[in-house]
C-alpha positions in Angstrom: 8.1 36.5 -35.1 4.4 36.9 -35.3 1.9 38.3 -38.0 1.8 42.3 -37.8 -1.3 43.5 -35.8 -2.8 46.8 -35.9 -0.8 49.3 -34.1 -2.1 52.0 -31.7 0.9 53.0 -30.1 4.2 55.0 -31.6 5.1 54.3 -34.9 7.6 51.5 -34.6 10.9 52.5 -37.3 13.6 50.3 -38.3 16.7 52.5 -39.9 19.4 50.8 -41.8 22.6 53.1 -42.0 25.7 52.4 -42.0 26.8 56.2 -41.9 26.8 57.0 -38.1 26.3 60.9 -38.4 23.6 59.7 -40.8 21.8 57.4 -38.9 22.0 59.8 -35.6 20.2 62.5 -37.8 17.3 59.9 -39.1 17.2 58.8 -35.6 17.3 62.2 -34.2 14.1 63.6 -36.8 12.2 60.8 -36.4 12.1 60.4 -32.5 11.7 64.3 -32.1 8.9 63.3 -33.8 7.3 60.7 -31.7 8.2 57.2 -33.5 10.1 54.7 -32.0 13.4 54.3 -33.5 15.4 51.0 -34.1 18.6 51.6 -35.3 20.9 48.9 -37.3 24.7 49.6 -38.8 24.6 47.4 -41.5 22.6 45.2 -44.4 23.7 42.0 -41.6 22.2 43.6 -38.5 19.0 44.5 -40.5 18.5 40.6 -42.0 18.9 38.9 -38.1 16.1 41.9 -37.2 14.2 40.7 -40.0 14.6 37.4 -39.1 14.0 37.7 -35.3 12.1 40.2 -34.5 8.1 41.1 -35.1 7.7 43.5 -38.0 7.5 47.0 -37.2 6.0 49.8 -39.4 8.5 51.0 -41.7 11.9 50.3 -42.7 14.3 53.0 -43.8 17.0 51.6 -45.5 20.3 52.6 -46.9 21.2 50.9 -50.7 25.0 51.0 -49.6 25.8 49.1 -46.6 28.4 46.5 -45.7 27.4 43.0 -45.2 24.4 43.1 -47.2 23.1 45.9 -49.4 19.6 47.7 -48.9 18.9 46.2 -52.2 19.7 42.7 -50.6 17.8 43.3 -47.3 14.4 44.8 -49.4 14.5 41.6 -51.3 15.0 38.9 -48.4 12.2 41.5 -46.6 9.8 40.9 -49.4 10.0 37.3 -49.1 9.5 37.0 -45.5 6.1 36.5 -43.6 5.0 39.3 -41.4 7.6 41.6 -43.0 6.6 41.3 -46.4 4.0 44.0 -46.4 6.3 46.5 -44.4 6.8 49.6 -46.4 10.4 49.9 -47.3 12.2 53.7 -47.8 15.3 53.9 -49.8 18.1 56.3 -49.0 21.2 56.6 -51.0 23.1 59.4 -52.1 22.9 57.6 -55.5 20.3 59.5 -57.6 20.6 57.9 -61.6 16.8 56.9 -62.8 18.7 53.1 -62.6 19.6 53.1 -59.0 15.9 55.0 -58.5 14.1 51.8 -60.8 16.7 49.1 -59.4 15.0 50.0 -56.1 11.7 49.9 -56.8 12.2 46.8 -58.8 13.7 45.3 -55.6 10.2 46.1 -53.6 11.4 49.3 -52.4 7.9 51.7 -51.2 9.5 55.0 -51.8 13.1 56.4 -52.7 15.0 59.6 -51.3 18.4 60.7 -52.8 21.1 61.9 -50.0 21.0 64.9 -49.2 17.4 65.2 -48.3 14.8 67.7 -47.3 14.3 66.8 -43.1 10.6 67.8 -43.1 10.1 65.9 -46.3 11.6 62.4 -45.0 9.4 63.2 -41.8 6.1 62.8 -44.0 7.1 60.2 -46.3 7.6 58.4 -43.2 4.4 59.2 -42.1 3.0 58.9 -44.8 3.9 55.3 -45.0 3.1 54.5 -41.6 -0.3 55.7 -42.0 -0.9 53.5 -45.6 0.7 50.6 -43.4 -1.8 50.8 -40.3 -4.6 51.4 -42.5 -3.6 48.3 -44.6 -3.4 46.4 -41.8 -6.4 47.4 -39.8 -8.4 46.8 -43.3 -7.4 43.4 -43.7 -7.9 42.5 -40.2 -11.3 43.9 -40.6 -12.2 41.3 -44.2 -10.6 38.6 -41.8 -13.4 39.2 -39.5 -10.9 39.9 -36.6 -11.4 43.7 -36.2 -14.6 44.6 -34.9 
């Protein structure tokens, strides 16, 4: 696992869902959309990703999940170099201002309650990914690596 660079290519999106007519959908709107999707069933799938593999640009993550919860998994993310920075998106269909403040609490970026507006989670997405790159470009640039 390495430091996240600036990205010029497609978005790179990690979803963690363990609903598969869920997860199809996110995959579905985001990659109609031109990101690159990785997929993961479940809070155990999305720690070995964290733990193996570079950082990508945003995580989508359910709060309910076998294994591990999103809460769990936004936590260990948060604490992990190269991931820590990664703007995390909470879905859940659990909409109480505690779940909303438990998440954000947790290091969660942003938090959608199930259902959701397509076109919406499309430019929160976005929305994060550009934050993200711009974040990262900027600090590469104070480093003096970014000319």
């Amino acid at each position: 696992m390495t430091e996240k660079q600036p990205e010029t290519g497609p978005p790179r999106i990690m979803v963690a869902e363990d609903d598969p007519d869920m997860s199809h959908v996110l995959d579905f709107l985001l990659t109609r959309e031109g990101f690159s999707v990785r997929v993961v069933c479940d809070g155990r799938e999305a720690l070995r990703a964290i733990d193996e593999e570079d950082p990508c640009d945003v995580v989508v993550l359910d709060v309910m999940m076998p294994f591990a919860s999103g809460l769990q998994v936004v936590r260990t993310l948060r604490q992990t170099p190269g991931w820590s920075t990664v703007p995390v998106i909470m879905v859940s269909g659990k909409g109480a201002e505690g779940d909303v403040v438990r998440a954000f609490e947790a290091g969660a970026s942003d938090y959608l309650t199930k259902p959701f507006r397509p076109r919406e989670f499309v430019a929160r997405v976005r929305s994060q990914v550009v934050r993200a790159r711009a974040s990262v470009r900027d600090s590469g640039i104070a480093r003096g690596e970014v000319a």
